[in-house]
Each structure stands twice: as structure tokens, then as C-alpha cells.
N, C-alpha and C positions, 0 to 999 in steps of 0.2 A: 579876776581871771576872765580872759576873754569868752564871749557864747562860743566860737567855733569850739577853742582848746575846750572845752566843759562838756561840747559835745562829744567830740573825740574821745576822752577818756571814760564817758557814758556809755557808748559805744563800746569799748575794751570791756568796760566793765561787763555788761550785756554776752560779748564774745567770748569770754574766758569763761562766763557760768554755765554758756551752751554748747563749748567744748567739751566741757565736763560732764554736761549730761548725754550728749552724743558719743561717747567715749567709750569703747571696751578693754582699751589698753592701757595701762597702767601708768605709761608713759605722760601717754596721751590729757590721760588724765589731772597728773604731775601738774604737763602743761596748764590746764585750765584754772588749775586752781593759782597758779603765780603770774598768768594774763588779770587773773580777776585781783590777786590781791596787790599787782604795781600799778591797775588804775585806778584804786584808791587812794592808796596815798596821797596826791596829787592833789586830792578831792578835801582832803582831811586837813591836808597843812595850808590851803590855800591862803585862809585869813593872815598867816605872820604871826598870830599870836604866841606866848611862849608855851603857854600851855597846850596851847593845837601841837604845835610842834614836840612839847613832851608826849601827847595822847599817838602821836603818830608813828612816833620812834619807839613806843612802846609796841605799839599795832603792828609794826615793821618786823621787831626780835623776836614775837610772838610768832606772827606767821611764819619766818622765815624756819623758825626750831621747827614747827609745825609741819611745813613742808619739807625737810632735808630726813625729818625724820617718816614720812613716807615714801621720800626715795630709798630710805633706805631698808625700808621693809616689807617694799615693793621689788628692790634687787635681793633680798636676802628668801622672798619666797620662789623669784625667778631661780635661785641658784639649788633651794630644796628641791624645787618641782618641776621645773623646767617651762611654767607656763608665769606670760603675763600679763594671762585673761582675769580680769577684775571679775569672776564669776567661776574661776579655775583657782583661788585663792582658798588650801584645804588646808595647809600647817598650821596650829595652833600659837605658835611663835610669830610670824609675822602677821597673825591675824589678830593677835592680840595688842601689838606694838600699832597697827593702822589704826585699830579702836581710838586708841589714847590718844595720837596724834589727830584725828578728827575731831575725840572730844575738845583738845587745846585750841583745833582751831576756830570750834561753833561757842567754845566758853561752858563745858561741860563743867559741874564740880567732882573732883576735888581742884582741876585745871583750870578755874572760872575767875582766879582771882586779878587779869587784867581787864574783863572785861568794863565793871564800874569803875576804873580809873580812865582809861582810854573814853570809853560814852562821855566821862564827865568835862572832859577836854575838846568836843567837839560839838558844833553848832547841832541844833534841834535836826534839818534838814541831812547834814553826813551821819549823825545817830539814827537814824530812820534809815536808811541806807543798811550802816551797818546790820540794826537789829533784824531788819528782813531778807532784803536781797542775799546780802554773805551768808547767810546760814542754807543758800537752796542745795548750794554745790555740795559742801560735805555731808549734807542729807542724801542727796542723789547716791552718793558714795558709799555710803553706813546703808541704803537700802538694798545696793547688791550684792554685798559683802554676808557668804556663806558662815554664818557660823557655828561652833562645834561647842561653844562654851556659851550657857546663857547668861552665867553670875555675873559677869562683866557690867553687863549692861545694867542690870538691876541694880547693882549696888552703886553705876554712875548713875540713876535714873532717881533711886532714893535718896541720895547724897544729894543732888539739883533741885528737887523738890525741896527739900528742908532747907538747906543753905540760902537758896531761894527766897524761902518765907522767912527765916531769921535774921537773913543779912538785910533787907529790907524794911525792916521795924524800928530799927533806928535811925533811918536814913532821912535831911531835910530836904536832900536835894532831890530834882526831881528824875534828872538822867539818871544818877545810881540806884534810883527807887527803877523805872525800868527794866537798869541792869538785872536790877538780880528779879524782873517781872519774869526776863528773858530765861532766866537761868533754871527759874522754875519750870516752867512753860517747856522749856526744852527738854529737863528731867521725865514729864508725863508723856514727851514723845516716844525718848529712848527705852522706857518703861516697855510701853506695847510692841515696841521695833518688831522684836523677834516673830513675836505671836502674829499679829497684824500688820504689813505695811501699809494696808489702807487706811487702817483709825492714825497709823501715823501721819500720812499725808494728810487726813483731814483735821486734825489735831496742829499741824503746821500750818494751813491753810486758813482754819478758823483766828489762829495766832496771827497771823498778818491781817487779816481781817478786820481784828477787835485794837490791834496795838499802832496801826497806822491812823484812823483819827484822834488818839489821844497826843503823839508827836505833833497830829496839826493843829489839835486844841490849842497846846502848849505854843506852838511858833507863832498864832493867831493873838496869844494875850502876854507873849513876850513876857513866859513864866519860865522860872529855872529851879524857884525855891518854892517850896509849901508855903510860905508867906505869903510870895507874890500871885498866891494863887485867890487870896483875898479881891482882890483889888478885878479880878475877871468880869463880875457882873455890871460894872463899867463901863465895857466894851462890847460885849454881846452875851446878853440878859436869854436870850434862846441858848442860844449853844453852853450857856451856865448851865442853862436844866437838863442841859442833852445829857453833859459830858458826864456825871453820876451814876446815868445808864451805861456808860459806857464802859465806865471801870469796874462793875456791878458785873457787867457782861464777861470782863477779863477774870475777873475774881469766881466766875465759874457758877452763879446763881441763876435761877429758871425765874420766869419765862425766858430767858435773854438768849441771845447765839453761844455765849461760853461757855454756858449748859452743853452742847451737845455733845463735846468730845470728851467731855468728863464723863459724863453719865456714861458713854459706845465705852471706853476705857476701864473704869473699873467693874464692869459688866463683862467685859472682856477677860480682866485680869479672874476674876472668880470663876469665871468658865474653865478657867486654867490648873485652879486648886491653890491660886496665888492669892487666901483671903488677907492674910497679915499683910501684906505688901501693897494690896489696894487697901487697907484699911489706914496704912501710916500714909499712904497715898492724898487719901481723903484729909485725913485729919491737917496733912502738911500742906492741902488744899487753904485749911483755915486763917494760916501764916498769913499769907499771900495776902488773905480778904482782908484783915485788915490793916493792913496800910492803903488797901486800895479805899475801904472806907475812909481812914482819915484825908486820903485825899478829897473825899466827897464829901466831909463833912468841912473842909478846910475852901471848898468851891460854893457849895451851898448855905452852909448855916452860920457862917463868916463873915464879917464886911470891914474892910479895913474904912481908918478916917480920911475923906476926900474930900478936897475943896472943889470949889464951885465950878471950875473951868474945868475937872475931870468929870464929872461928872454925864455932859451930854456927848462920853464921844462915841456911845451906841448911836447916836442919830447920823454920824458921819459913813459916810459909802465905803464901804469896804476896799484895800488899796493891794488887798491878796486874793488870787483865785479861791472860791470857796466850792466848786463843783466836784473836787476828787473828796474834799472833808464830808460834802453831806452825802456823797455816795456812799462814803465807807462808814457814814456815822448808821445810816438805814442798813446797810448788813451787820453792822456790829449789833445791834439792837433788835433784829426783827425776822433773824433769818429763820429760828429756831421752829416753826411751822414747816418748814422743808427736812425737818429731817427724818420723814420716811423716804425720800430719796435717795438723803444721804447712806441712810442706813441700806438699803434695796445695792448703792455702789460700792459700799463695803463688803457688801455680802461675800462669800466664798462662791 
């Protein structure tokens, strides 16, 4: 694909997300979310493969149900209430129907199950995309949305956590291990939605944070399997011992940055009288940990057999930019010293 066209639909994609969050019209809104999800596509199916093209066409019927089904329950509260102010949204009827179409479209569970088929069909760099960027909008969206019922969200919030961690334990690959990193991760947002929308946003915030240098770990050692994840120290013998901290960090362990939004969260959730729900909270916290362990056990305490001429290609110059990975590898790792700040921007 050409750089211009790759810019262009970069572009779209950037434009549709900040429609939506500029947005108090429902319409409006509509819009941005289907500017954002037709310059993806484009993004996805580039390579020709067969599989890109199944992951895409799958991403396509998703969205599309996704969005038709909040046109439609953006005109069916127009037609209760007479308003279609995204903040003037009181019936419990269409306010319950937007929930579920958001959750389908961020890969909430019970609705999550395209999400590790599509990642696992799509190059490291459009999964990175996916897993961050697409989820800003329909966040933006779930955080202005009044609502009257809180069950909703808990039981999608406790269902993503767990599915999360168990769909994840079996998995070799390493995009569906993600997937369901993503599915969890998004469970502990939807959890505090109601209560807090600031632990959510920093909860979201820390998630991009900690799950963007693991994508450019992986695109750097041109891994896709738990296997191939032997063969890393290889190629770069540093960023081996980084990347453990890093999934260590995702997996929600202190001293690390992915400490903080757990800890502000189930701190939060018991302030609430919500102890059972942070407690399965925690525990389904554990799921998660370990697959994140074996993947650090599968980077570190591993070495596949290598002949001679693989051996020195840590001495060769790197042929990728490495300046976004060790940004994001030092806040994935180190941010956790700042969160009396964070906590001071939470505050009420």
C-alpha cells in the first residue's frame, strides 16, 4: 500500500475517533464511529492474505451489527424522549440496548468472542491499532451515557475478567493470548465505569501504556507463537530482560505501573460495599498472571537450539525504530512512583 493511501486512512482513522469524542449528538456520534471503523479496514486487509481477509470480514459484520444496532437505539430513545442529547439518554430500554452494542463493539464478554479470531488474523502492527486506538471511542461513549441500572455493567465487567483469564490459559498463540489480555483489562474498566470515571480512564490509560511495548517486543523478534518466543535472546539480549517486567507490569504486580489501577479499583470497589465483586475481581486478577508468567518464563528461562550464524544477530544495528518501544517500555515499568498524582487526579 502506498505511504500517501496509508496516510490518508490514518488520518480517517484519527478523524472518526475525534468526532466521537467531540460529539453530543447521537447522530453525530453514529458518524464517528463508522468514519473510524471503514478506515480500518483498508488497514487490515492490506497484505491479501486469506486469513487477513477472513479477520477483516469478520471485523466488518461485527462492527456493522454493532453500529445499526445503536442507530437503532439511539432513534428508539429519540422517539421515547424526544431528545438526541448523548447525555439526555434516561429510558432504560435504549440505554440498555447501547450498553451491549458498545460492549460488541470494544469485545466486552459475553460479546468478546470475535475479538481473538480477527487479532489472530492480523499483522502485530494493525493488532496494536486494534487493541488501543478502537476502544478510545466507544469508551468516550459508555462514559457519558447516564445510567439507571448498575447490574449491567458488573456482570459484563465480571464475565471479561474471568473469560479473560481463562480463555487465555490455554492459548499458544500469542495474539489470542493478548486478545483475551484485552478482554480482561477491559472487564476492570467497566467494573469502576459507574462509580469512578477517572479510575476508568486511568485504568485505560495504564492499558495502553503497559500492552503497546509488548506488541513491539513481539514485532521486534518476529514472534507469534510461545515457541518462537525461545529463540528472542538472539536478537536482543536487553529487551529479553525488559520484556518480563513488562508483562509482570500487565499482570497487575507492584512495584510495576500495573499496580496502580488495580490497587485505585478494588479500593474503590470496597468503598462501595462491593466486597465480593472486588474479591472475584482480584482472584480473576490471577487467571491473567499466569499466562503472563509463562510467557516470561517461555522469554527468559528458555533457549531454543541455534546454529552458529543465528546466533550473533544481537550485534547487527537495528533495521526498526526503537524510540516509541523504549518509551513505552520505561512507563510500562516505572511509572508507579507517580501515583500520588494520579491518585490527587482522580480524586473527587
Amino acid at each position: 500500500m502506498s505511504p500517501y493511501i496509508t496516510a490518508t486512512f490514518l488520518l480517517a482513522l484519527g478523524l472518526g475517533t475525534t468526532i466521537t469524542f467531540a460529539s453530543s449528538h447521537w447522530l453525530l456520534a453514529w458518524m464517528g464511529l463508522e468514519i473510524n471503523t471503514l478506515a480500518i479496514i483498508p488497514l487490515m486487509a492490506q497484505h491479501h492474505h486469506p486469513r487477513a481477509v477472513e479477520a477483516t470480514t469478520k471485523y466488518f459484520l461485527v462492527q456493522a451489527t454493532a453500529a445499526a444496532t445503536i442507530l437503532f437505539a439511539s432513534i428508539t430513545n429519540a422517539w421515547i424522549t424526544g431528545q438526541w442529547d448523548l447525555q439526555q439518554m434516561t429510558h432504560p430500554f435504549p440505554i440498555t440496548i447501547i450498553i451491549l452494542a458498545l460492549a460488541l463493539k470494544i469485545g466486552l464478554a459475553p460479546l468478546h468472542t470475535w475479538l481473538p479470531e480477527v487479532l489472530q488474523g492480523l499483522n502485530l502492527t494493525t493488532g496494536l491499532i486494534l487493541s488501543t486506538w478502537q476502544k478510545l471511542a466507544p469508551f468516550s461513549l459508555m462514559l457519558q451515557i447516564n445510567l439507571n441500572n448498575s447490574s449491567i455493567l458488573i456482570i459484563l465487567g465480571l464475565l471479561s475478567t474471568l473469560i479473560g483469564g481463562w480463555g487465555g490459559i490455554s492459548q499458544t498463540q500469542l495474539r489470542k493470548i493478548l486478545a483475551y489480555s484485552s478482554i480482561a483489562h477491559l472487564g476492570w474498566m467497566v467494573l469502576i465505569l459507574q462509580y469512578s470515571s477517572e479510575l476508568t480512564f486511568l485504568a485505560l490509560a495504564t492499558y495502553l501504556i503497559t500492552t503497546t511495548p509488548l506488541f513491539l517486543v513481539f514485532k521486534i523478534n518476529q514472534a507469534t507463537t510461545i515457541n518462537l518466543l525461545a529463540t528472542s535472546w538472539t536478537k536482543a539480549p536487553a529487551l529479553t530482560a525488559l520484556t518480563p517486567l513488562i508483562l509482570l507490569s500487565l499482570g497487575g504486580l507492584p512495584p510495576l505501573t500495573g499496580f496502580l489501577p488495580k490497587w485505585m479499583i478494588l479500593t474503590e470497589l470496597t468503598k462501595q460495599d462491593l466486597g465480593p465483586i472486588a474479591t472475584i475481581a482480584a482472584l480473576s486478577a490471577l487467571l491473567s498472571l499466569f499466562f503472563y508468567l509463562r510467557l516470561s518464563y517461555a522469554l527468559s528461562l528458555t533457549a531454543s537450539p541455534n546454529n552458529s550464524s543465528a546466533l550473533p544477530l544481537w550485534r547487527l544495528s537495528p533495521t526498526q525504530s526503537t524510540l516509541l518501544l523504549a518509551i513505552s517500555c520505561t512507563m510500562a515499568i516505572s511509572l508507579l512512583p507517580l501515583s500520588p498524582a494520579a491518585i490527587a487526579l482522580t480524586a473527587p
